[in-house]
BAZAKOL-626046 format. One line per field, with one value per residue (C-alpha): residue in three letters; x, y negated, z negated. Coordinates in nm, 4 decimals. Layout:
N
residu = [ALA,...]
X = [X,...]
Y = [Y,...]
Z = [Z,...]
This chain:
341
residu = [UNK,UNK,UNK,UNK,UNK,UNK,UNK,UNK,UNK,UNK,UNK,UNK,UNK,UNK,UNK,UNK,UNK,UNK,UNK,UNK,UNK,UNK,UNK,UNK,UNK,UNK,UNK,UNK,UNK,UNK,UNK,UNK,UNK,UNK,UNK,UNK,UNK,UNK,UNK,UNK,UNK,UNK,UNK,UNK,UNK,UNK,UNK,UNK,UNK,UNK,UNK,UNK,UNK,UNK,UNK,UNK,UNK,UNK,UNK,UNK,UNK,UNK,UNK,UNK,UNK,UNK,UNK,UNK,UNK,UNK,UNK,UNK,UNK,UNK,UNK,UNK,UNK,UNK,UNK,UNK,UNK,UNK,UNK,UNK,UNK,UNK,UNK,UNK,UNK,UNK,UNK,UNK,UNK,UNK,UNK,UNK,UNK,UNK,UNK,UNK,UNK,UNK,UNK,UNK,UNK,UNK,UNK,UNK,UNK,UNK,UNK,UNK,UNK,UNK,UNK,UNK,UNK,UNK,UNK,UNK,UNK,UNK,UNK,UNK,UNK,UNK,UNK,UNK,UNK,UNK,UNK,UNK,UNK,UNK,UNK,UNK,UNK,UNK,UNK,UNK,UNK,UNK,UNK,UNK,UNK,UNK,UNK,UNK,UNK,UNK,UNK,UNK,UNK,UNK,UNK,UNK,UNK,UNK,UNK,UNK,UNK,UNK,UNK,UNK,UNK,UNK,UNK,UNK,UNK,UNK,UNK,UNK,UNK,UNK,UNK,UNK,UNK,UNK,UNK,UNK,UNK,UNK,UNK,UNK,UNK,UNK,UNK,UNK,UNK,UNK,UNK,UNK,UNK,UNK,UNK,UNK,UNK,UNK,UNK,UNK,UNK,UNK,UNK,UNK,UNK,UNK,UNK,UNK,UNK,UNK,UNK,UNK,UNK,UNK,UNK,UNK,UNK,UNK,UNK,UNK,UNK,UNK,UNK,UNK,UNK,UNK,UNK,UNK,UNK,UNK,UNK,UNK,UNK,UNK,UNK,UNK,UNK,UNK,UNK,UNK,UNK,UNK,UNK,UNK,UNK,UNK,UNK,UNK,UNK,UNK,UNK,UNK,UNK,UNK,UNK,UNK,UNK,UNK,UNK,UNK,UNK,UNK,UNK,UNK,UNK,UNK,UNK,UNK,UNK,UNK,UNK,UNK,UNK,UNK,UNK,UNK,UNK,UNK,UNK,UNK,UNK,UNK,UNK,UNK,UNK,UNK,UNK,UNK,UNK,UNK,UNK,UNK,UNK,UNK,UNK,UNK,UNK,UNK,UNK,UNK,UNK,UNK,UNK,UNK,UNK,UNK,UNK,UNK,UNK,UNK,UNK,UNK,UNK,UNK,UNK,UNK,UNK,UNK,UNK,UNK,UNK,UNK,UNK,UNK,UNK,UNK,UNK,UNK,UNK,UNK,UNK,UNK,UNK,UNK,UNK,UNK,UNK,UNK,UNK,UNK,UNK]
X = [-2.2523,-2.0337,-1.7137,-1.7246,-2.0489,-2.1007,-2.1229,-2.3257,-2.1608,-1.8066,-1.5381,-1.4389,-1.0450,-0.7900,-0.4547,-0.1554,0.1274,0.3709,0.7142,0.7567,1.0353,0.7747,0.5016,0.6714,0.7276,0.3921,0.1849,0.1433,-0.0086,-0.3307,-0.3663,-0.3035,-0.5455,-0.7717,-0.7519,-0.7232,-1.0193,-1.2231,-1.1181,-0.9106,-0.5866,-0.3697,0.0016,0.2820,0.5729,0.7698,0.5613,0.7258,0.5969,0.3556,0.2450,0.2203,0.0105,-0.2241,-0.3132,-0.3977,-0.6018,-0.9501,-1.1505,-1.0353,-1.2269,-0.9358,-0.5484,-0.3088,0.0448,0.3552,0.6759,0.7991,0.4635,0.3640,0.1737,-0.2026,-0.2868,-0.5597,-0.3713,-0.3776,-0.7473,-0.8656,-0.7647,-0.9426,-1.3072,-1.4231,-1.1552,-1.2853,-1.0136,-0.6104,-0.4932,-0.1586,0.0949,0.2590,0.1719,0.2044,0.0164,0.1076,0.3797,0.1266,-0.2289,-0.2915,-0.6243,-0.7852,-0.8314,-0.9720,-1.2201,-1.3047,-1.4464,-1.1696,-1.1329,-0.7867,-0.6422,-0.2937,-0.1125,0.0201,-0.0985,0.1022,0.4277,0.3612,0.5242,0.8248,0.9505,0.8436,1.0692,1.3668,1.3556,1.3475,1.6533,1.8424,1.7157,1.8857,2.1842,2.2467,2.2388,2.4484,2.6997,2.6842,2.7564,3.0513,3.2570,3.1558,3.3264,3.6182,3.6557,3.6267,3.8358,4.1432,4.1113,4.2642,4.0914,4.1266,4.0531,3.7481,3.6125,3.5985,3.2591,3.0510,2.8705,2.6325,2.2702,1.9510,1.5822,1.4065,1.6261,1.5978,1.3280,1.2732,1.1151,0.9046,0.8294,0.4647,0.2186,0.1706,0.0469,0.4677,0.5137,0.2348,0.3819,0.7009,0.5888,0.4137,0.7956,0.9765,0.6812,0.7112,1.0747,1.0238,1.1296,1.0026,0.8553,0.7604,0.6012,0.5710,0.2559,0.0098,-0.1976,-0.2300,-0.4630,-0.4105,-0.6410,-0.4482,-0.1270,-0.2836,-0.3902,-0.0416,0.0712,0.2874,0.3840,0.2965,0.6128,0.6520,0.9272,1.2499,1.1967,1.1120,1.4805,1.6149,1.5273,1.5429,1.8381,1.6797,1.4764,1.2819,1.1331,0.7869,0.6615,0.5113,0.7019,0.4754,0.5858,0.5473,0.8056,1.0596,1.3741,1.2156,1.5478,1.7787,2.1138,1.9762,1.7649,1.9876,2.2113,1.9134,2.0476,2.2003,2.5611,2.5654,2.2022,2.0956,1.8917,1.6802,1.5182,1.3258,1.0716,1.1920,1.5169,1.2909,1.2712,1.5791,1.8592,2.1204,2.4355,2.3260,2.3122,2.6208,2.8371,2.6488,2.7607,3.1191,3.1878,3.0952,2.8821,2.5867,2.5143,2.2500,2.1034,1.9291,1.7388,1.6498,1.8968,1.8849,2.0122,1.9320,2.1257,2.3540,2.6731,2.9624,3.1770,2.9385,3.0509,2.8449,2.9651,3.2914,3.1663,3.2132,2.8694,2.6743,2.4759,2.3819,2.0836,1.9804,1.6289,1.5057,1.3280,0.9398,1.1530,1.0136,0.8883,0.5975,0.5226,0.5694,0.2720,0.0487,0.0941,-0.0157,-0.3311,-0.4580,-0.4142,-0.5927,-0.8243,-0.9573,-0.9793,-1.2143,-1.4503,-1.4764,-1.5969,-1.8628,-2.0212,-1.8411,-1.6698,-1.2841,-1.0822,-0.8070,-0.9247,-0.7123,-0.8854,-0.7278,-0.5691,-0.3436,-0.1559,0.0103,0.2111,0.4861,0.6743]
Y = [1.1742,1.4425,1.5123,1.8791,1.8843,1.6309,1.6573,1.9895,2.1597,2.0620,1.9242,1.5772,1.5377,1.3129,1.2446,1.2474,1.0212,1.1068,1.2731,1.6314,1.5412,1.2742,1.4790,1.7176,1.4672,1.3055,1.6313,1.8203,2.1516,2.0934,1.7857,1.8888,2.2346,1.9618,1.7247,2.0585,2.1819,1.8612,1.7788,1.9460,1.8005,1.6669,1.5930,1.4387,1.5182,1.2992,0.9884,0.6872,0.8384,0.6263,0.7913,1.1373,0.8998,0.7717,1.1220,1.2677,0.9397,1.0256,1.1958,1.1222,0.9611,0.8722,0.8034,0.8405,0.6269,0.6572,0.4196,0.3641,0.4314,0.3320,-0.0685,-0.0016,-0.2346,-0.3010,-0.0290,0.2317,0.1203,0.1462,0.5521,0.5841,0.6402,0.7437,0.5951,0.4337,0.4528,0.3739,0.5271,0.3965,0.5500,0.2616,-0.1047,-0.3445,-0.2890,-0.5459,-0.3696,-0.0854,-0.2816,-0.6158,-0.7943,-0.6149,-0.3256,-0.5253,-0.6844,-0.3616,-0.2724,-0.0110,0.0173,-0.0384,0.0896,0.1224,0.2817,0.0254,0.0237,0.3623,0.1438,-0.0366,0.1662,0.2790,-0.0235,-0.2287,0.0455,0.0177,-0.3629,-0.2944,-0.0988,-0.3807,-0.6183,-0.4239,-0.3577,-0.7054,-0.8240,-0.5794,-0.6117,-0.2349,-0.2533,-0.4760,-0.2219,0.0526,-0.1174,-0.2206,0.1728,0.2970,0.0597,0.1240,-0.1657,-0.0469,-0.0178,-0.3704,-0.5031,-0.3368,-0.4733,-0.8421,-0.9551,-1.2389,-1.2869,-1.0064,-1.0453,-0.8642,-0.8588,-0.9330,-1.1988,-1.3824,-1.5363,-1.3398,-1.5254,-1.3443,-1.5132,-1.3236,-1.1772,-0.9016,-0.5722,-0.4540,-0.8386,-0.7362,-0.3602,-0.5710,-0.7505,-0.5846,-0.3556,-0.6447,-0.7764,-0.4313,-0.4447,-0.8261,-1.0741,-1.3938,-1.4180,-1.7356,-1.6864,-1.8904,-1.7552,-2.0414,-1.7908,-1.7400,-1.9090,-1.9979,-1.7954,-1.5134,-1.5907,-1.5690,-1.2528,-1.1140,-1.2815,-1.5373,-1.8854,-2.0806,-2.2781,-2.4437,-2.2434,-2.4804,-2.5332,-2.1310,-2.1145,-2.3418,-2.1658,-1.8358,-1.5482,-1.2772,-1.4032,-1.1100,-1.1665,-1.0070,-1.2135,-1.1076,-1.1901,-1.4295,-1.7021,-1.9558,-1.7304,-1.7140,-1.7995,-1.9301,-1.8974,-2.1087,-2.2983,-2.5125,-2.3745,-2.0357,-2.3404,-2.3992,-2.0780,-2.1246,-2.0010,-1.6343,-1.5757,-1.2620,-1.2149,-0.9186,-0.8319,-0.5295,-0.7127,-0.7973,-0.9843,-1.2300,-1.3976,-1.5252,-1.6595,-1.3748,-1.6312,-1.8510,-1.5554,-1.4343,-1.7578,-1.8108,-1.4490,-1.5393,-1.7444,-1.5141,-1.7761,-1.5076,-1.1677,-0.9944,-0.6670,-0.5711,-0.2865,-0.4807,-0.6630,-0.8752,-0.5627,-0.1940,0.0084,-0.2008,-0.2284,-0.0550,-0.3352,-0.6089,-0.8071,-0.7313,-0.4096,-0.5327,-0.8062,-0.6824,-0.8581,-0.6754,-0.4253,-0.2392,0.0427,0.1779,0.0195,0.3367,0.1613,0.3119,0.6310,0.9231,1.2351,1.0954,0.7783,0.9674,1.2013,0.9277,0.7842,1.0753,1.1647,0.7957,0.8531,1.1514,1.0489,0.7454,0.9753,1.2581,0.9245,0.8292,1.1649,1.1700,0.8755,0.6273,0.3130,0.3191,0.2122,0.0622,-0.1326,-0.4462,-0.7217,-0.9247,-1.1347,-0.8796,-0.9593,-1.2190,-0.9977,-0.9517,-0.6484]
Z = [0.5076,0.3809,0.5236,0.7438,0.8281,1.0642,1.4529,1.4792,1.2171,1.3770,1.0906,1.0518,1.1568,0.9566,1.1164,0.8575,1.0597,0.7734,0.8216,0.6341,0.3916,0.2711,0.3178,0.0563,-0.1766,-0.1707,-0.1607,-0.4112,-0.3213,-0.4994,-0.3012,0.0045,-0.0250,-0.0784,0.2032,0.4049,0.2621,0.3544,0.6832,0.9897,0.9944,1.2868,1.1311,1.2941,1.2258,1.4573,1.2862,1.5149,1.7765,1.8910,2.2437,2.0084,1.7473,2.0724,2.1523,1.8048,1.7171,1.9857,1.7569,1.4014,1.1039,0.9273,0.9662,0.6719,0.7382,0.5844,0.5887,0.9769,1.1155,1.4444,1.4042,1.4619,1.7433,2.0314,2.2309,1.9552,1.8782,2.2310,2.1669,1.8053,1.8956,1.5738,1.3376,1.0184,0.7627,0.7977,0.4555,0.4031,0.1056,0.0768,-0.0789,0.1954,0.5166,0.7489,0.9287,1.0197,1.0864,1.2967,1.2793,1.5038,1.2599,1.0599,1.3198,1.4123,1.1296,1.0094,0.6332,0.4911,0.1844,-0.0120,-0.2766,-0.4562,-0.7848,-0.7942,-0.7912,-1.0528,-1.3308,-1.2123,-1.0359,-1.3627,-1.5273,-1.3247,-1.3472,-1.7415,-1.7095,-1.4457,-1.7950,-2.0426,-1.8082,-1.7294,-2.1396,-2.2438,-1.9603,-1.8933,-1.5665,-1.5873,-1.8643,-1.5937,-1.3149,-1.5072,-1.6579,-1.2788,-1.1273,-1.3688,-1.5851,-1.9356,-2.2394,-2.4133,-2.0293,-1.9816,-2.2826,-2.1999,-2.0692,-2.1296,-2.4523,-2.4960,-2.5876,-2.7300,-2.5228,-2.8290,-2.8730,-2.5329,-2.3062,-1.9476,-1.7299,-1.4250,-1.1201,-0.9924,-1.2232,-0.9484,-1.0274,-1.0730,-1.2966,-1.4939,-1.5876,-1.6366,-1.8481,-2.1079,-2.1551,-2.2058,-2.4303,-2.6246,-2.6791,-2.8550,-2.5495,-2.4984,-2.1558,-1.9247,-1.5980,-1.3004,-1.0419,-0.8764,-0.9400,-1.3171,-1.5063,-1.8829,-2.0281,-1.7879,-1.9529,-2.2906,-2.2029,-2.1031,-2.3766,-2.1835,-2.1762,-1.7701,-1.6403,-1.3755,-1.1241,-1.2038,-1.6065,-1.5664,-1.4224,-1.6610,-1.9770,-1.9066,-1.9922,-1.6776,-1.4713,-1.2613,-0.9270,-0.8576,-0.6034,-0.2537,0.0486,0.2071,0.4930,0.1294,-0.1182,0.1619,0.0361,-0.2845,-0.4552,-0.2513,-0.3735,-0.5734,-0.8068,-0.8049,-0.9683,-1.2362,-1.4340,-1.7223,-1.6937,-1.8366,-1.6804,-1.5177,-1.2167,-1.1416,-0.7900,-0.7081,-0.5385,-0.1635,-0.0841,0.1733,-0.1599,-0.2489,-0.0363,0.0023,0.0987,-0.1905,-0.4291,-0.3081,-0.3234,-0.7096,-0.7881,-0.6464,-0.9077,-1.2296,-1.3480,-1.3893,-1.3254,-1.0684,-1.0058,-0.7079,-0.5457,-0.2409,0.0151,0.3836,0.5615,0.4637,0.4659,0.2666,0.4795,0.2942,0.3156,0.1576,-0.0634,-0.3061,-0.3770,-0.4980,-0.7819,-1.0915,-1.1800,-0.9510,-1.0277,-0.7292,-0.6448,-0.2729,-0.2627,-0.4999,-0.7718,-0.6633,-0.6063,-0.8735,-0.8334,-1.0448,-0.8376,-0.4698,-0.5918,-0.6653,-0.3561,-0.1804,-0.4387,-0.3651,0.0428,-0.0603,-0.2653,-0.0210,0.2483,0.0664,-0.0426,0.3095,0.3811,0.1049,0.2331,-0.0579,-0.0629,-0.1461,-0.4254,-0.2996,0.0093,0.1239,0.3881,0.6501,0.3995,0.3051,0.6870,0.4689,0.2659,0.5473,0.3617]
């Protein structure tokens, strides 16, 4: 079945539920000549809108989502008549589907393979930051401290010279990964899910979570936030770092146990840097914007121009295959409910 020709000669419509200063950013105008080209479009600009989102859906073949989108449930499914594909542009897609897309036959897809890179970049950079100490010379310099001051840190260290341990091979772990491979690190990973002849493919060495903790100078969550990784850094083995230890998170902060971090942190024992955090916006007056061992970004990491037009080219690019009769690339099935983020 090809995409405009269907229903007498009438063309196939696509829904794009995705704000327009995110629209800008994922389309490119190549992209979206082409998706216009394919299909007529209904776009929301208001994209929360879920009555607005009820009344665009009779009709459609195929609904791309963005961040903040309305959760497609019975109710919204009772209005999409026609709908066979929820494109979303993000990675997980349990805030936006139930199991009743999935029951209903609906095709799923996501974008995240289009994180990957740029998140496992930015958790290179927290890496390198956190050895070197950059960000504590920068806080002492812009709070005043003078010169000889500023310079006192911690012991400083090389990444070819120290063992990173990753908790997840994920698609993001597994980017990580090979950059802190290339720049000489040792690396130990914990994942229930990696076999050993996985981990001699990345080049790894398989602990188990606490000896991971143990022996490691950063230790870099990639982990999905599932109901079983909640919290998975509590007190205690936040306590298993060595002192001097750095931890990275650009993963989701479901995973480690904020008050825990921040009472470890408290005490200068080890370092941190994080993208993600309990309550976003971060409030200005958290603590964690004062510690001098903190380094600090606005949940940005997936954030380049690069990554934000792959995201829309693979919404995109499911949607035209659906409309030429194929199967998609990046299809997720009810399993993927699990990932709660």
């Amino acid at each position: 079945m090809t995409g405009s020709a269907d229903r007498g000669g009438a063309r196939d419509r696509v829904v794009v539920c995705v704000p327009p200063e995110l629209r800008a950013q994922f389309f490119t105008g190549r992209e979206w000549r082409r998706l216009a080209a394919a299909a007529e479009l209904t776009v929301l600009d208001e994209h929360r809108d879920r009555e607005a989102l009820a009344a665009a859906l009779p009709g459609a073949r195929a609904l791309v989502t963005a961040w903040g989108a309305p959760r497609l449930d019975a109710g919204l499914l009772a209005a999409a008549d026609r709908l066979e594909l929820l494109a979303h542009t993000g990675s997980a897609v349990a805030p936006y589907v139930t199991e009743d897309v999935f029951l209903r036959g609906v095709r799923v897809t996501q974008a995240g393979d289009a994180m990957a890179r740029p998140v496992a970049e930015v958790a290179l950079a927290f890496t390198l930051a956190l050895l070197h100490r950059v960000h504590r010379f920068d806080h002492a310099l812009r709070g005043g401290a003078d010169w000889d001051g500023a310079r006192e840190a911690p012991p400083r260290h090389e990444l070819g010279a120290s063992t990173v341990g990753v908790i997840g091979a994920s698609r993001t772990g597994r980017a990580y990964i090979s950059l802190v491979r290339a720049c000489g690190a040792r690396v130990a990973v914990t994942d229930p899910y990696l076999s050993a002849a996985g981990a001699a493919e990345l080049g790894v060495t398989p602990l188990p979570l606490d000896e991971l903790l143990r022996t490691s100078r950063v230790v870099a969550v990639h982990a999905p936030a599932t109901r079983a990784t909640r919290r998975l850094l509590g007190a205690e083995r936040l306590a298993l770092l060595p002192d001097g230890a750095g931890l990275v998170n650009t993963a989701r902060s479901w995973l480690v146990d904020e008050d825990a971090l921040l009472a470890e942190l408290r005490t200068g024992r080890i370092d941190a840097a994080l993208d993600v955090f309990d309550a976003e916006p971060l409030p200005a007056g958290h603590p964690f914007r004062q510690l001098p061992n903190v380094l600090l970004t606005p949940h940005q990491a997936a954030g380049t121009a690069e990554c934000r037009e792959r995201l829309g080219a693979s919404a995109v690019a499911e949607v035209l295959r659906l409309l030429a009769g194929k199967e998609p690339l990046h299809a997720v099935d009810a399993s993927a409910l699990t990932r709660l983020f």
